[in-house]
C-alpha positions in Angstrom: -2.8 -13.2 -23.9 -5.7 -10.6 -24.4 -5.0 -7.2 -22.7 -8.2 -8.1 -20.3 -6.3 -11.5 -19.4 -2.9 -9.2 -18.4 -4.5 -7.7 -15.8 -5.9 -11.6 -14.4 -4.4 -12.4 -10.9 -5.6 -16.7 -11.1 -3.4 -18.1 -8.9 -1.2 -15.7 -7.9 -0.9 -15.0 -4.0 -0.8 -11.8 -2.3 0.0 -10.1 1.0 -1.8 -6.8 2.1 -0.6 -5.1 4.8 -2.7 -2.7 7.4 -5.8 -4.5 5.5 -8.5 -4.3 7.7 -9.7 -1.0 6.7 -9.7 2.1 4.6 -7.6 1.6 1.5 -5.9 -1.3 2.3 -8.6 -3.4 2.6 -10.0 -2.1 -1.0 -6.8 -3.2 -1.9 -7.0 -6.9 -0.4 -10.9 -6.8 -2.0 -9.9 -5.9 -5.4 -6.6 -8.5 -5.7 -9.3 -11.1 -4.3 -11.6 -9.9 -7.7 -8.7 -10.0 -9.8 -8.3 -13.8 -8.9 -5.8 -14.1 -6.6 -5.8 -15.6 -3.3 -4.8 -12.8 -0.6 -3.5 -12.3 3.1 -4.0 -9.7 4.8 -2.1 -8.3 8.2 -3.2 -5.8 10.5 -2.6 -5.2 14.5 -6.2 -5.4 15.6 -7.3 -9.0 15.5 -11.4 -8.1 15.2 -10.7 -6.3 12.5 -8.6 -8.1 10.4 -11.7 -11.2 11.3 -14.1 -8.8 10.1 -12.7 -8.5 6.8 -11.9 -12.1 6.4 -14.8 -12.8 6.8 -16.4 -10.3 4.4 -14.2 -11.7 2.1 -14.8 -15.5 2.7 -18.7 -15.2 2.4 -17.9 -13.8 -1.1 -16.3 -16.6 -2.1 -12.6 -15.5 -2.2 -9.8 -17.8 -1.1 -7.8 -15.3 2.0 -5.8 -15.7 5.6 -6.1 -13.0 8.2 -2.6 -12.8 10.3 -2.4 -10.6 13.2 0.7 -8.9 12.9 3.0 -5.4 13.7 4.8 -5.1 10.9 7.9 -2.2 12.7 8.7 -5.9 14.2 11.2 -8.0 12.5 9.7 -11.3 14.1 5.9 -10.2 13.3 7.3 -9.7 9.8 9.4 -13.2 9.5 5.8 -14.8 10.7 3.9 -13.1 8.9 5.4 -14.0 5.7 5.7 -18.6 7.5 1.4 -18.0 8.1 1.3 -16.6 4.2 3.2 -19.4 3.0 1.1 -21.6 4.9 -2.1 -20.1 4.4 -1.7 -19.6 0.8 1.7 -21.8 -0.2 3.7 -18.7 -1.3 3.7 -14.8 -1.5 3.8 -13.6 -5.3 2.7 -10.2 -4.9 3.7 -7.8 -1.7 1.4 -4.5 -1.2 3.3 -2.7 1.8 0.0 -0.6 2.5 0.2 -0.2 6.3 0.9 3.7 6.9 0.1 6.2 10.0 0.2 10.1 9.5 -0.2 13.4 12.4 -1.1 17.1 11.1 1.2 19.0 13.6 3.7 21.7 12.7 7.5 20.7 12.7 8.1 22.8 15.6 5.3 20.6 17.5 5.8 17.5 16.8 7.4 15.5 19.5 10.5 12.4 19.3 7.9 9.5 19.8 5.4 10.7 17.3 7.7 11.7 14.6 9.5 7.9 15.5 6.4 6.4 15.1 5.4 7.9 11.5 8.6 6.5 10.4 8.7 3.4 12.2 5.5 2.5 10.4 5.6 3.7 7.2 9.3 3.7 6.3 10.7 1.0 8.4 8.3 -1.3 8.3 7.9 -1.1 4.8 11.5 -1.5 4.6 11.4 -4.6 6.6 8.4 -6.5 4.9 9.8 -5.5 1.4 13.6 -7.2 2.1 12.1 -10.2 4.0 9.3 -10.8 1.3 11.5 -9.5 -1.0 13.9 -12.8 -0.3 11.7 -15.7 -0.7 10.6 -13.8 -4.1 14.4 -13.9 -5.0 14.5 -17.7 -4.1 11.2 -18.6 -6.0 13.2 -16.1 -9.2 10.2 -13.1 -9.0 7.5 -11.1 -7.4 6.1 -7.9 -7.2 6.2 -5.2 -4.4 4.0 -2.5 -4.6 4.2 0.0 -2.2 1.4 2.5 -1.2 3.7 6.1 -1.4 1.3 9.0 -1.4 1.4 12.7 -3.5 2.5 14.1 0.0 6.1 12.5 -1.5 5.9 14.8 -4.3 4.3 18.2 -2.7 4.1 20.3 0.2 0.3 19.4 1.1 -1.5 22.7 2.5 -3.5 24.2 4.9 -2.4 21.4 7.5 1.4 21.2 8.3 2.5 17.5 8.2 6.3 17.6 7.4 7.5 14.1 9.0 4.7 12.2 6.9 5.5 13.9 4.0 9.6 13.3 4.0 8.3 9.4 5.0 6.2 9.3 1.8 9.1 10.8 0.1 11.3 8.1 1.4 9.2 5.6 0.2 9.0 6.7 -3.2 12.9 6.8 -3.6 13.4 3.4 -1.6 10.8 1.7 -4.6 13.2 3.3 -7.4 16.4 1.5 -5.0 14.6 -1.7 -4.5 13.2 -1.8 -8.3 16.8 -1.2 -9.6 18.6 -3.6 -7.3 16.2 -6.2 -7.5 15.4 -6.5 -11.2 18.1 -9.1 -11.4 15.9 -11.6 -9.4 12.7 -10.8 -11.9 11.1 -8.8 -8.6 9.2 -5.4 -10.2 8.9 -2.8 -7.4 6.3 0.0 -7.8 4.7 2.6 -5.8 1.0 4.1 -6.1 0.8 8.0 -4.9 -2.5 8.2 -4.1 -4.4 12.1 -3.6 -7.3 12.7 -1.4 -9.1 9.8 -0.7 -11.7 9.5 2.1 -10.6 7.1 4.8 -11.0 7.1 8.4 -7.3 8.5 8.4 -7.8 11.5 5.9 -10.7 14.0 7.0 -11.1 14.9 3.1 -14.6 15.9 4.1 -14.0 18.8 6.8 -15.2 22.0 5.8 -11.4 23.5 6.8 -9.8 21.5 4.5 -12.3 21.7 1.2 -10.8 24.7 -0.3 -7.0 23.3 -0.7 -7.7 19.9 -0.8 -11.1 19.6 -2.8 -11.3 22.5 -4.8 -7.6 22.8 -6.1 -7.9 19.2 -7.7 -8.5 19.4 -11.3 -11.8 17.1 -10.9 -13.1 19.0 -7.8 -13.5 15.8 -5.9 -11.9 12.9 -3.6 -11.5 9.6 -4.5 -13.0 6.6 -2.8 -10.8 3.5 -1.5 -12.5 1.2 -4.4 -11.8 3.9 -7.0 -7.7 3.7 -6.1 -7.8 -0.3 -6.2 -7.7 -1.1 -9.6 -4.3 0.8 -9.6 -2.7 -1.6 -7.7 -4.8 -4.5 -9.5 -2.5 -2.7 -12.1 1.0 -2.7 -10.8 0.2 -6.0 -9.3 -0.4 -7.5 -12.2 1.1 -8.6 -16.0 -0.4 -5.4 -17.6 2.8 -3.2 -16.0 5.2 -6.1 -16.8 7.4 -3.7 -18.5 6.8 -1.4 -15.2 9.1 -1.2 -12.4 11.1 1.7 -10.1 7.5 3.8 -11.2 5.7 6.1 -8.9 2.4 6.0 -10.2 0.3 9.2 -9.4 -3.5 8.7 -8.6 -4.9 12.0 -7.5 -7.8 13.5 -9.8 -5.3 16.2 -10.9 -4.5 17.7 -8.0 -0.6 17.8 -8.4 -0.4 19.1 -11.9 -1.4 22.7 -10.9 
């Protein structure tokens, strides 16, 4: 195998989730590039038939399943469509993530419920209920979408329950990775900086100082700039890779 070949996704089958837009659907674009055959999940049906279809007309093989993923059932169907859309699930990216700017003191029951509904528990229950056909079919990978607001305080905007969710995530990939390696499963995390989405305002004037101009490159990243990371983890080039968090952020956080 060639080092270009490691990173070759033929015939491997993947499952995006909250893949209709913004990074994950970068993600779902670039697996599809890479040569696998993806599904991606999202709440909002038009959406997620939007992007099927984008990636259809290019000539990639991929399922669309409407889906909540902080649901057990949605998550158990999720992963019957995949296996019947595609004929199994080889590679997991647990994308799907929500995030508020309020100060702690603010931030009321339901909201702080919801940030870890989504992005720790349902994580948590796509990765063990993906994570168990891997195990049956002897491997897989899982990578999950962690973020640098796991490793730093992020500033001017407060944002504390997103940050100890993202924090959460990180340790629950080092759990997973080491309790899983048995069953030839690799489980990764990408920590992503600044990245312009619809859900990060990277381009607000408020918010250039601390999150532009404190980055060692002085810029934000695009979604299709962050997807060849998890092309990456997803694929034989990190085969000697697992329990990592891999840090994507232009340099912000080594200051």
């Amino acid at each position: 195998m060639t080092v270009l070949q490691s990173f070759d996704l033929t015939g491997k089958r993947a499952l995006v989730t909250g893949a209709n837009r913004g990074l994950g659907k970068a993600f779902a674009l670039a697996l599809a590039e890479a040569g696998a055959s993806v599904a991606i999940t999202g709440r909002d049906s038009a959406r997620n038939a939007a992007v099927l279809k984008e990636m259809t007309d290019a000539g990639h093989q991929a399922v669309a399943i409407t889906a909540d993923v902080t649901q057990r059932a949605d998550v158990e169907r999720t992963l019957a469509e995949a296996i019947d859309g595609l004929g199994a699930v080889d590679i997991l990216v647990n994308n799907a993530g929500l995030c508020f700017h309020q100060a702690a003191f603010d931030v009321p029951d339901d909201e702080f419920d919801q940030i870890f509904d989504l992005n720790v528990r349902g994580l948590w229950l796509c990765s063990t209920v993906f994570g168990r056909h891997m195990a049956d079919r002897d491997g897989g990978v899982i990578v999950n979408v962690g973020s640098i607001s796991g490793l730093i305080v992020n500033r001017p905007q407060f944002q504390a329950s997103y940050n100890a969710s993202k924090a959460a995530v990180h340790q629950l990939t080092k759990s997973l990775a080491a309790e899983w390696a048995p069953h030839h499963i690799r489980v990764n995390a990408l920590a992503p900086g600044y990245v312009k989405t619809e859900m990060a305002p990277v381009d607000r004037p408020e918010f250039r100082r601390m999150w532009i101009e404190d980055s060692a490159q002085q810029r934000y990243a695009t979604p299709a700039e962050i997807a060849p990371s998890v092309v990456y983890l997803a694929s034989d080039a990190s085969a000697f890779m697992t329990g990592s968090v891999l840090v994507v952020d232009g340099g912000y956080t080594i200051f």
